[in-house]
Gaussian input, Z-matrix of N, CA and C with variables (Angstrom, degrees):
# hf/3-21g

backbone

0 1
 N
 C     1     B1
 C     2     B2     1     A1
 N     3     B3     2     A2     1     D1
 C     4     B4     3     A3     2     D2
 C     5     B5     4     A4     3     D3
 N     6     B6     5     A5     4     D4
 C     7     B7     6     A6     5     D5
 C     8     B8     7     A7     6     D6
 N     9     B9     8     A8     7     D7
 C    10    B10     9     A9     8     D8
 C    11    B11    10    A10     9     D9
 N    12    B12    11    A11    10    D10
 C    13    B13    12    A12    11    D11
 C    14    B14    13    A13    12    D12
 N    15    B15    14    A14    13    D13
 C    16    B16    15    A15    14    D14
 C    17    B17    16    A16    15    D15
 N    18    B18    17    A17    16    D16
 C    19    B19    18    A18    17    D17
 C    20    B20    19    A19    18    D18
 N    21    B21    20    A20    19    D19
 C    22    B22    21    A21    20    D20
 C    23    B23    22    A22    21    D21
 N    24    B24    23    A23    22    D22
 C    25    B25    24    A24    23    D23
 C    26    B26    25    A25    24    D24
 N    27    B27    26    A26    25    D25
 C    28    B28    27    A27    26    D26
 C    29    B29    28    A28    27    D27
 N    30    B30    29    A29    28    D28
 C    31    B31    30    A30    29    D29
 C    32    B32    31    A31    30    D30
 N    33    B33    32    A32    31    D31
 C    34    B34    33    A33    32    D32
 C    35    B35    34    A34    33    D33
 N    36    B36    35    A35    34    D34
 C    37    B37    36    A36    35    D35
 C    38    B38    37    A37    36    D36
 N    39    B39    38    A38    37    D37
 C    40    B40    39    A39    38    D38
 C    41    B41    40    A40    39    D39
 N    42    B42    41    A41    40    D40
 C    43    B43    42    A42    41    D41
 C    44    B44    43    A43    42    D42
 N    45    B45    44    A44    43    D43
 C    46    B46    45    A45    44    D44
 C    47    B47    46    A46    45    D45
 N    48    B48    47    A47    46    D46
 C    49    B49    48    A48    47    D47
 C    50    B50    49    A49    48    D48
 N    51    B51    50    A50    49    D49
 C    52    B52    51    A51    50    D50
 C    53    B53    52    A52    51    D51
 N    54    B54    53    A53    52    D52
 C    55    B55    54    A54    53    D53
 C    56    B56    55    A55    54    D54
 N    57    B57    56    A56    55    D55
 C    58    B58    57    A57    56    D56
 C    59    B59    58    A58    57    D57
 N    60    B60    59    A59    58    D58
 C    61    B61    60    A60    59    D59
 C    62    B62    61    A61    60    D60
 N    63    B63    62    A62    61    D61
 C    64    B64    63    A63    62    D62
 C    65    B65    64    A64    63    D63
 N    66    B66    65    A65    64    D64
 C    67    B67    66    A66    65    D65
 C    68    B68    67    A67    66    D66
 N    69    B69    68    A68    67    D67
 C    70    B70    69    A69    68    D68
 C    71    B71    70    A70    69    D69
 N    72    B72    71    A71    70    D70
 C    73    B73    72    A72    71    D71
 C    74    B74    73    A73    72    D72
 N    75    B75    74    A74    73    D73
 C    76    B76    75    A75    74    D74
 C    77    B77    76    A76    75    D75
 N    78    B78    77    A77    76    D76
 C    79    B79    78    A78    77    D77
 C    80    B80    79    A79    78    D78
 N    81    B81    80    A80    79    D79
 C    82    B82    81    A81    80    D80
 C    83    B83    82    A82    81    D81
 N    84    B84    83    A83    82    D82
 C    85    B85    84    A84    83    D83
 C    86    B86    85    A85    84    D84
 N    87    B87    86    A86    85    D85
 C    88    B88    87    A87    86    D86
 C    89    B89    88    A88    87    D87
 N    90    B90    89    A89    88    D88
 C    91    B91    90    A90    89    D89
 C    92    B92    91    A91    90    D90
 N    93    B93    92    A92    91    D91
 C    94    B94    93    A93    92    D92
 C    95    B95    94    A94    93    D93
 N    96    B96    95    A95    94    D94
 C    97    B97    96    A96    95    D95
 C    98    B98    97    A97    96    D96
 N    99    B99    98    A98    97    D97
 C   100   B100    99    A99    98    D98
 C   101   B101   100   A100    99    D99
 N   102   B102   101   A101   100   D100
 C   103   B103   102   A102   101   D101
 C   104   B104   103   A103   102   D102
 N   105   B105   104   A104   103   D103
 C   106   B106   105   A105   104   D104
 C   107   B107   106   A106   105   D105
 N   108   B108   107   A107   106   D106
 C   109   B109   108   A108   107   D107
 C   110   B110   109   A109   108   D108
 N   111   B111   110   A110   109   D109
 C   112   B112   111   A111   110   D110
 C   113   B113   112   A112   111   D111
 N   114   B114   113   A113   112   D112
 C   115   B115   114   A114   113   D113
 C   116   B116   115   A115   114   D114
 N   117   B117   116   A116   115   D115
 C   118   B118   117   A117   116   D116
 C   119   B119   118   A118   117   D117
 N   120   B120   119   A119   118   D118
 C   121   B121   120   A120   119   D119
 C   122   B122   121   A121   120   D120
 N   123   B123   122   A122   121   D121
 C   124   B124   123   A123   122   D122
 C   125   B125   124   A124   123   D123
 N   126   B126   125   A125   124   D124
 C   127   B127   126   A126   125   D125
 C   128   B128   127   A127   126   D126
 N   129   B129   128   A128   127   D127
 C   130   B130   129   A129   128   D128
 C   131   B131   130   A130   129   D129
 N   132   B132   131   A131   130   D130
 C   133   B133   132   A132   131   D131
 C   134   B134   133   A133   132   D132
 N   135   B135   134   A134   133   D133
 C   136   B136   135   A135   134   D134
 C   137   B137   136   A136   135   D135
 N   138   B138   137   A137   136   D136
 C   139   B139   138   A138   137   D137
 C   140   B140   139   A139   138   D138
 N   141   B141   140   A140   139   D139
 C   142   B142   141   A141   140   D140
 C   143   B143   142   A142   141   D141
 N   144   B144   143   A143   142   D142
 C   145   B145   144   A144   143   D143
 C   146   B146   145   A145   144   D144
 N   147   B147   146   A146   145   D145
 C   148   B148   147   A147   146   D146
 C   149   B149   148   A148   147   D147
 N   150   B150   149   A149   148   D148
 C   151   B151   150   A150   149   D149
 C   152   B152   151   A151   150   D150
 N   153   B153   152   A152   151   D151
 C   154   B154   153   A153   152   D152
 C   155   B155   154   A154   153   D153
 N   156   B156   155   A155   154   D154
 C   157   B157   156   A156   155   D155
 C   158   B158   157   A157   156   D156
 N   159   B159   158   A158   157   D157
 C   160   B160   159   A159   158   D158
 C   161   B161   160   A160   159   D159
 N   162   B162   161   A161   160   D160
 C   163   B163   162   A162   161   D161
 C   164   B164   163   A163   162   D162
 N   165   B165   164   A164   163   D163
 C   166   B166   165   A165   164   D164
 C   167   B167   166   A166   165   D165
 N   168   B168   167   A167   166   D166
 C   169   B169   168   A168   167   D167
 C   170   B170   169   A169   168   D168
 N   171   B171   170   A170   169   D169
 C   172   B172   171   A171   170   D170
 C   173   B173   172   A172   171   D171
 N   174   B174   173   A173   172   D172
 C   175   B175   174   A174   173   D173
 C   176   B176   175   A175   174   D174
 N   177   B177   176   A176   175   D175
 C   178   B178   177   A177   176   D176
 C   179   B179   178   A178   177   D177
 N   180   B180   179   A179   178   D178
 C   181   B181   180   A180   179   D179
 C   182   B182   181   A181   180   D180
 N   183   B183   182   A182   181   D181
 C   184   B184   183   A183   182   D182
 C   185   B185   184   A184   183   D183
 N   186   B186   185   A185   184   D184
 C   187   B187   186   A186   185   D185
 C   188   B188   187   A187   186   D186
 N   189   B189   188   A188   187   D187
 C   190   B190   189   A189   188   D188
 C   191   B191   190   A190   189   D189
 N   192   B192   191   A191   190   D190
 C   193   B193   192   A192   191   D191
 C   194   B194   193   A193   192   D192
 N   195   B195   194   A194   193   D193
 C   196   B196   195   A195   194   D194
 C   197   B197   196   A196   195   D195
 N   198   B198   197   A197   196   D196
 C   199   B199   198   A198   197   D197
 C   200   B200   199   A199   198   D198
 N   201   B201   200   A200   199   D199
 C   202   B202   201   A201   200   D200
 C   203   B203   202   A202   201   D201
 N   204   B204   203   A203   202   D202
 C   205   B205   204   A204   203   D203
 C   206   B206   205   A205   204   D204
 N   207   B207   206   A206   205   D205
 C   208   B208   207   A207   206   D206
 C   209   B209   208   A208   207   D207
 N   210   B210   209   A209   208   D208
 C   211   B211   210   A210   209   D209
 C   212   B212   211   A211   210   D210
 N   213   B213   212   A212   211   D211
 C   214   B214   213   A213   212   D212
 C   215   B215   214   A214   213   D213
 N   216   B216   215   A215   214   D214
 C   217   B217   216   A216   215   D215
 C   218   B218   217   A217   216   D216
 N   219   B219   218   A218   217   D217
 C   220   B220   219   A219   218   D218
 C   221   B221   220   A220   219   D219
 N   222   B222   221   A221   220   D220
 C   223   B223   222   A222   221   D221
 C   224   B224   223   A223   222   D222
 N   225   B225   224   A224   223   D223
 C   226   B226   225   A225   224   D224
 C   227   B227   226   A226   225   D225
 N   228   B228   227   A227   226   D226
 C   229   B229   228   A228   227   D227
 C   230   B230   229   A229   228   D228
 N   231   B231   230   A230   229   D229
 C   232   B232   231   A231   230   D230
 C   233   B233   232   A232   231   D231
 N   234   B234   233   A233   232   D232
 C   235   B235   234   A234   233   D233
 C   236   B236   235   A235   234   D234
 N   237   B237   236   A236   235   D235
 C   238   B238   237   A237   236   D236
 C   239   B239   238   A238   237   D237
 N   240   B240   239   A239   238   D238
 C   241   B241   240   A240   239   D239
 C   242   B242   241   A241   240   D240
 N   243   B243   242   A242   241   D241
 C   244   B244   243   A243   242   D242
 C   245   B245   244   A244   243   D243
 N   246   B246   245   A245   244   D244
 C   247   B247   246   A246   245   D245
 C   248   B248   247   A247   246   D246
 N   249   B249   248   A248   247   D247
 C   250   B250   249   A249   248   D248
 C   251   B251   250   A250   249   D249
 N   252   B252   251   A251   250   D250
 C   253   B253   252   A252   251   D251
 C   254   B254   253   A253   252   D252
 N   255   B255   254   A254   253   D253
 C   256   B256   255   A255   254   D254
 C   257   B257   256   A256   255   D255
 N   258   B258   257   A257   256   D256
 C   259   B259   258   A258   257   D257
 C   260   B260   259   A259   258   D258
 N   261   B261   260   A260   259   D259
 C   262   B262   261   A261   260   D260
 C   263   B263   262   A262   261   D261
 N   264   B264   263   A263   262   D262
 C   265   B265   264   A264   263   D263
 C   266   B266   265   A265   264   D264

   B1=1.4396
   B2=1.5276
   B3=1.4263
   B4=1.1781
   B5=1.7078
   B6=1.5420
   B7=1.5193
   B8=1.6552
   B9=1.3190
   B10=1.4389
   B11=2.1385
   B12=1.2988
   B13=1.6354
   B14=1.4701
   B15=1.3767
   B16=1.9522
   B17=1.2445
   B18=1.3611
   B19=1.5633
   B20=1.4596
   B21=1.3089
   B22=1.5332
   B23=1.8418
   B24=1.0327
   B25=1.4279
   B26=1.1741
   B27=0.8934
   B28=1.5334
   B29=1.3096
   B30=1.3467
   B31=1.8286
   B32=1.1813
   B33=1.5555
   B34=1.8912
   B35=1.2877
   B36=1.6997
   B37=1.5757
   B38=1.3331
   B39=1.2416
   B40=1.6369
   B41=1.6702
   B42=0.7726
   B43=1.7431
   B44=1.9033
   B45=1.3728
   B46=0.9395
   B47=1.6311
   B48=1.2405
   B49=1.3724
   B50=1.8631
   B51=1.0730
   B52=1.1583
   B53=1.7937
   B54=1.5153
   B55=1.6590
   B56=1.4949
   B57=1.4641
   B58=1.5775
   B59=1.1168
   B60=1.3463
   B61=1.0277
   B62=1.7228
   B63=1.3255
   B64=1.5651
   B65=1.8033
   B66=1.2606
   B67=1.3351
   B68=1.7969
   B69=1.6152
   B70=1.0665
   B71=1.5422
   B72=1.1253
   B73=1.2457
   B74=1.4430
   B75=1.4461
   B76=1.7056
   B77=1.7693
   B78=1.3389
   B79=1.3498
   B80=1.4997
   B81=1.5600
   B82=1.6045
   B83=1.6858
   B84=1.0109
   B85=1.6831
   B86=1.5648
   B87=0.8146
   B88=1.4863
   B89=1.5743
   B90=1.0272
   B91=2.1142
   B92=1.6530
   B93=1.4537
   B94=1.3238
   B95=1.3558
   B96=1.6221
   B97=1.4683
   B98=1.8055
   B99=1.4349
   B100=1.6957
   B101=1.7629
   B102=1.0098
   B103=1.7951
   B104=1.0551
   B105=1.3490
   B106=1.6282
   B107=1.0842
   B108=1.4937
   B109=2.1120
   B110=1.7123
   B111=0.7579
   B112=1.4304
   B113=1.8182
   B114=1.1267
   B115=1.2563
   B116=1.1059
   B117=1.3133
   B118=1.1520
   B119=1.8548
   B120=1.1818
   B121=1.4576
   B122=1.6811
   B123=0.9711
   B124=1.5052
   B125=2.0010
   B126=1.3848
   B127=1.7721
   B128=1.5242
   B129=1.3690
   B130=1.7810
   B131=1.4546
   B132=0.3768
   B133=1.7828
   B134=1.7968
   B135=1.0419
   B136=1.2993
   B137=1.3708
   B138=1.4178
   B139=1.0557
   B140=1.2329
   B141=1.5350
   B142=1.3418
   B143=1.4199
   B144=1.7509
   B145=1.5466
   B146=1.7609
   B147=1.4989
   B148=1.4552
   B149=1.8303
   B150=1.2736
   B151=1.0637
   B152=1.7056
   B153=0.9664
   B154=1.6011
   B155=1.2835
   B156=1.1538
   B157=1.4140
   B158=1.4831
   B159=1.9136
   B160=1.1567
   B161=2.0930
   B162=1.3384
   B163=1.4813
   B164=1.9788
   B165=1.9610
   B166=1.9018
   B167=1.6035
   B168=1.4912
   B169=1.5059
   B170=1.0572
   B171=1.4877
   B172=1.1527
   B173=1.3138
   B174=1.5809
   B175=1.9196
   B176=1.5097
   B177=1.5035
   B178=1.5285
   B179=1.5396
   B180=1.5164
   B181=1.3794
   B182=1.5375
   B183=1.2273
   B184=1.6814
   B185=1.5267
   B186=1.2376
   B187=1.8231
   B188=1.7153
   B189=1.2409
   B190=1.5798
   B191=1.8724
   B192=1.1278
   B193=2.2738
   B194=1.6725
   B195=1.2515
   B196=2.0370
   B197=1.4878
   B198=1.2670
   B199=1.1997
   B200=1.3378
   B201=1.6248
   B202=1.4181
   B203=1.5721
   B204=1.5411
   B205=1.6087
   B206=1.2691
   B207=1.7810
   B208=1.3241
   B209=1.8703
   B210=1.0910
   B211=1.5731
   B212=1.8592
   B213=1.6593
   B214=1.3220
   B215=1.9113
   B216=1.1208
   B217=1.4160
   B218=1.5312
   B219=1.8143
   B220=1.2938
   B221=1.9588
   B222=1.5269
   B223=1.7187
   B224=1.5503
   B225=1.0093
   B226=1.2621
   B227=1.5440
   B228=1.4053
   B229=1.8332
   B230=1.4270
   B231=1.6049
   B232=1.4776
   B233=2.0990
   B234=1.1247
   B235=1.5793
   B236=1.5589
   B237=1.6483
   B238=1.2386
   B239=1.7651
   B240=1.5345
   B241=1.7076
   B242=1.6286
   B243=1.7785
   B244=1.3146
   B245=1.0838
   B246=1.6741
   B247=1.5192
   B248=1.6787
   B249=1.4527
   B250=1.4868
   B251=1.3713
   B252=1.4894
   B253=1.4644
   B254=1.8940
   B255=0.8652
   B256=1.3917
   B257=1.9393
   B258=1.3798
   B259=1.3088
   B260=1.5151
   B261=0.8529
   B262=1.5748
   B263=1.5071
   B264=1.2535
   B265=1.6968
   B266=2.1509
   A1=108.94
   A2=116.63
   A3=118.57
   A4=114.21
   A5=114.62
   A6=102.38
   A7=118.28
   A8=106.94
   A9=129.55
   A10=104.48
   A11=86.19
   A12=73.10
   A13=111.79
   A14=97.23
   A15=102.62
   A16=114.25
   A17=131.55
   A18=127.70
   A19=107.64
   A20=140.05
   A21=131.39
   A22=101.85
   A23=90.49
   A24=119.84
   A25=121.93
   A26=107.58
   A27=135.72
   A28=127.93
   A29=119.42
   A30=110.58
   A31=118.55
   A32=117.18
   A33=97.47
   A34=91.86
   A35=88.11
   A36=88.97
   A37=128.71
   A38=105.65
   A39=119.57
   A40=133.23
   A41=120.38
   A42=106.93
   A43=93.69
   A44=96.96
   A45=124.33
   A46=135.40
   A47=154.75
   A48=124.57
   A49=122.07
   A50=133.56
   A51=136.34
   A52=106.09
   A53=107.39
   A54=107.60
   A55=97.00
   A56=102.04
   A57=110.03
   A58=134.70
   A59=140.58
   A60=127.29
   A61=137.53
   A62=89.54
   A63=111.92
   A64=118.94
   A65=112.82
   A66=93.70
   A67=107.59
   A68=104.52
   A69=114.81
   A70=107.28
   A71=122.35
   A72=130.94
   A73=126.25
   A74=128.25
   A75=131.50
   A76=99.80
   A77=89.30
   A78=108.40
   A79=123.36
   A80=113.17
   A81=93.50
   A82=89.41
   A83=114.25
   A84=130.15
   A85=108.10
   A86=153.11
   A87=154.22
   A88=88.92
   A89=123.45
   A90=112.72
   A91=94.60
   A92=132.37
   A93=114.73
   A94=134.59
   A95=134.04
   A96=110.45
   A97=86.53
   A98=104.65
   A99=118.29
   A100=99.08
   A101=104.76
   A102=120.23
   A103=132.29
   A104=106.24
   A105=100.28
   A106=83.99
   A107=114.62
   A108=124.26
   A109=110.47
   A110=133.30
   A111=138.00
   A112=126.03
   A113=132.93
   A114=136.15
   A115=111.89
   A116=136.87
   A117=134.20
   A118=138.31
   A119=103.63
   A120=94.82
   A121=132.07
   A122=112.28
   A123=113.94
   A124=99.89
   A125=116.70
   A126=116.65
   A127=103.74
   A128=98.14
   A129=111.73
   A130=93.78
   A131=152.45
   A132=132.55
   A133=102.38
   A134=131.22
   A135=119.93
   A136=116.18
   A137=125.72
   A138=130.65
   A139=124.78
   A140=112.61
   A141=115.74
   A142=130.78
   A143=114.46
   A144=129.01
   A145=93.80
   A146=89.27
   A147=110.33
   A148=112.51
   A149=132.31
   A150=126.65
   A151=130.07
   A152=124.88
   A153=129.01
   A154=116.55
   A155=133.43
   A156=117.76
   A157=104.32
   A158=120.21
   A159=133.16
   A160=97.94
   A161=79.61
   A162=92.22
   A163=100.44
   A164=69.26
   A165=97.38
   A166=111.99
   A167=105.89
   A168=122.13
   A169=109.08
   A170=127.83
   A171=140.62
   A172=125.76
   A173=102.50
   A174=96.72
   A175=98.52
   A176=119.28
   A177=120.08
   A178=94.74
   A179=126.95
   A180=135.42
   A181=121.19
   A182=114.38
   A183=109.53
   A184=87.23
   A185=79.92
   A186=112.23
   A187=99.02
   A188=125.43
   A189=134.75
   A190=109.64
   A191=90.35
   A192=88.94
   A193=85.49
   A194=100.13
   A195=107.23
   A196=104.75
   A197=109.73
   A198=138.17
   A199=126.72
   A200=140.29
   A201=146.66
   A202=104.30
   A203=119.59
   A204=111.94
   A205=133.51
   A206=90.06
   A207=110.89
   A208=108.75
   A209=104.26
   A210=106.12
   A211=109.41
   A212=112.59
   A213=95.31
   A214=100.59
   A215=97.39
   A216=110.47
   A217=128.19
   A218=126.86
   A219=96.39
   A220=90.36
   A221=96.70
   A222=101.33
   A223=121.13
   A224=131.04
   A225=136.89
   A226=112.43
   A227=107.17
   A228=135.29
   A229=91.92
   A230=97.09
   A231=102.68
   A232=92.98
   A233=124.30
   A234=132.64
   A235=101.07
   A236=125.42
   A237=116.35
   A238=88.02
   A239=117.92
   A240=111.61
   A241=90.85
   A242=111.50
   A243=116.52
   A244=108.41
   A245=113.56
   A246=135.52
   A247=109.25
   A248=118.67
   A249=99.50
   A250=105.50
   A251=110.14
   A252=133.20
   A253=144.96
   A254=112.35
   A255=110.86
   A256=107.96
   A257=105.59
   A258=113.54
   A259=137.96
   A260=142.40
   A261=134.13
   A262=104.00
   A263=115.91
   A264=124.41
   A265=82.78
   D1=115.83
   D2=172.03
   D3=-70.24
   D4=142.45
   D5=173.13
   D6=-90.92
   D7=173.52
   D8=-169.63
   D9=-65.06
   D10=128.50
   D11=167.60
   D12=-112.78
   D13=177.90
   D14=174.63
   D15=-158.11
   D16=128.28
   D17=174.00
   D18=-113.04
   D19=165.21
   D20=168.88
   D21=-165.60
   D22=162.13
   D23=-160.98
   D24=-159.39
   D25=152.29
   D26=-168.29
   D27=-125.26
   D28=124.71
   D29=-171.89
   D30=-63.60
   D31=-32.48
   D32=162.67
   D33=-148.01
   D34=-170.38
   D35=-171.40
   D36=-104.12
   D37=-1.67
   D38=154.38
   D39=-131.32
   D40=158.44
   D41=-174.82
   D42=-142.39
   D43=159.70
   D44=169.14
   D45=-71.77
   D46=156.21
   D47=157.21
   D48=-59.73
   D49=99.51
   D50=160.18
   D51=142.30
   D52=3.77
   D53=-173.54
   D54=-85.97
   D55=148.41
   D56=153.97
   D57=-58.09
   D58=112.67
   D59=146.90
   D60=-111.13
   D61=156.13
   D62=-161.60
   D63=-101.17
   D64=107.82
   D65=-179.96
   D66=-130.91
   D67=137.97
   D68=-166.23
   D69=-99.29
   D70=142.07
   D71=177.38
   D72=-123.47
   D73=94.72
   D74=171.87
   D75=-72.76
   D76=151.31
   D77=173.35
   D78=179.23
   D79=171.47
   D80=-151.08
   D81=176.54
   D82=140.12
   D83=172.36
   D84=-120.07
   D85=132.72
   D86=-177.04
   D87=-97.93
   D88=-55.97
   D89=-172.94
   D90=-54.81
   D91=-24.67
   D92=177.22
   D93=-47.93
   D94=116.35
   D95=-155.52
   D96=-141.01
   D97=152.45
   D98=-169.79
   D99=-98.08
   D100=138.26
   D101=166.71
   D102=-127.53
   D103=134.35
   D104=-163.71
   D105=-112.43
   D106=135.55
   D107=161.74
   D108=-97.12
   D109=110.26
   D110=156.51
   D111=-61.60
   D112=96.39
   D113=-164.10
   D114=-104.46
   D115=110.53
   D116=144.36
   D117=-102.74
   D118=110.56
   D119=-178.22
   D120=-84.99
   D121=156.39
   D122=-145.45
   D123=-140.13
   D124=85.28
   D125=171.97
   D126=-42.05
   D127=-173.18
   D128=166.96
   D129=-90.86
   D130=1.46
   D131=175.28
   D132=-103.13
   D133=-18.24
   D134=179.90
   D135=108.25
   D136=26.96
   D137=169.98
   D138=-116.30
   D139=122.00
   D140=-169.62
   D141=-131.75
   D142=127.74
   D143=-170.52
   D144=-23.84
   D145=174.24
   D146=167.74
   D147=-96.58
   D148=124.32
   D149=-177.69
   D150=-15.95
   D151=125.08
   D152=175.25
   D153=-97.51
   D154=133.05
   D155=173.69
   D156=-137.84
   D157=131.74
   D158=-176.22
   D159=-134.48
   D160=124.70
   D161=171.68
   D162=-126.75
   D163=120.85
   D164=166.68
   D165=-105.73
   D166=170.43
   D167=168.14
   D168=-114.88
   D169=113.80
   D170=137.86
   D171=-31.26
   D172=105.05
   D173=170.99
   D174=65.88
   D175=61.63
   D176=175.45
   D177=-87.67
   D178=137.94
   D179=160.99
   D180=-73.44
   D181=135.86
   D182=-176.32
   D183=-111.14
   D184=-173.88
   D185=-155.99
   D186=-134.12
   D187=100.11
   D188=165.48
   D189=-97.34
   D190=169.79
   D191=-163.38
   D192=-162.98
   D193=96.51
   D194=151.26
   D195=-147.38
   D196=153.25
   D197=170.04
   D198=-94.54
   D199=159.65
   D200=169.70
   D201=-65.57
   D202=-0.76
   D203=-175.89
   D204=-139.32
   D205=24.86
   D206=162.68
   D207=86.82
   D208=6.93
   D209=-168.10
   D210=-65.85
   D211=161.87
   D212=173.73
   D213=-117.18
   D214=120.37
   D215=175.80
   D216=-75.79
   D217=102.11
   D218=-154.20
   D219=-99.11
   D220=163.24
   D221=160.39
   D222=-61.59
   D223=136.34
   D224=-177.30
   D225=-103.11
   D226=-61.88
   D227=178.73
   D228=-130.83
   D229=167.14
   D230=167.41
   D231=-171.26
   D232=75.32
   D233=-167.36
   D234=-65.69
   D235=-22.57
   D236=173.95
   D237=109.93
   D238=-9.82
   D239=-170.20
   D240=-126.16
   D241=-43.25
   D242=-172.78
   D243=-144.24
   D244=131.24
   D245=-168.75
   D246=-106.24
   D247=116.80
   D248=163.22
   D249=-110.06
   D250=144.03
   D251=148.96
   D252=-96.36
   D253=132.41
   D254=-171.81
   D255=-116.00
   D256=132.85
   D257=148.36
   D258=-142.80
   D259=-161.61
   D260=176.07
   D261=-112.37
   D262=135.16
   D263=-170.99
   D264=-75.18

């Protein structure tokens, strides 16, 4: 099992009291794998839907955002590869 990675960043490297900041987050599991289920339903008499198809992720990784200063970090994006967050310095 390969492990989970994560990189993050920050739009600069210092802020002020009242600046935005932005922090971006990559990330990525390689054991993560997509499934597609195919459903078909079928009555007692022998009649049956037209194919359904739902594709899930197995073992999808989330993305959590706190700080040592109590800040509230909101989601911005979140693609499932890269998460942005925003708060106020």
């Amino acid at each position: 099992m390969a492990a989970p990675t994560v990189t993050a960043s920050l739009n600069a490297s210092t802020y002020a009291p009242g600046d935005q900041m932005t922090l971006t987050v990559s990330y990525g599991d390689p054991d993560t794998r997509t499934l597609t289920v195919t459903v078909v339903v079928t009555d007692a008499q022998g009649n049956s839907s037209a194919p359904a198809k739902v594709t899930a992720v197995i073992d999808p990784l989330t993305v959590t955002v706190t700080d040592n200063s109590g800040r509230t970090w909101t989601k911005v994006s979140d693609t499932g590869a890269v998460a942005v967050y925003r708060a106020v310095a």
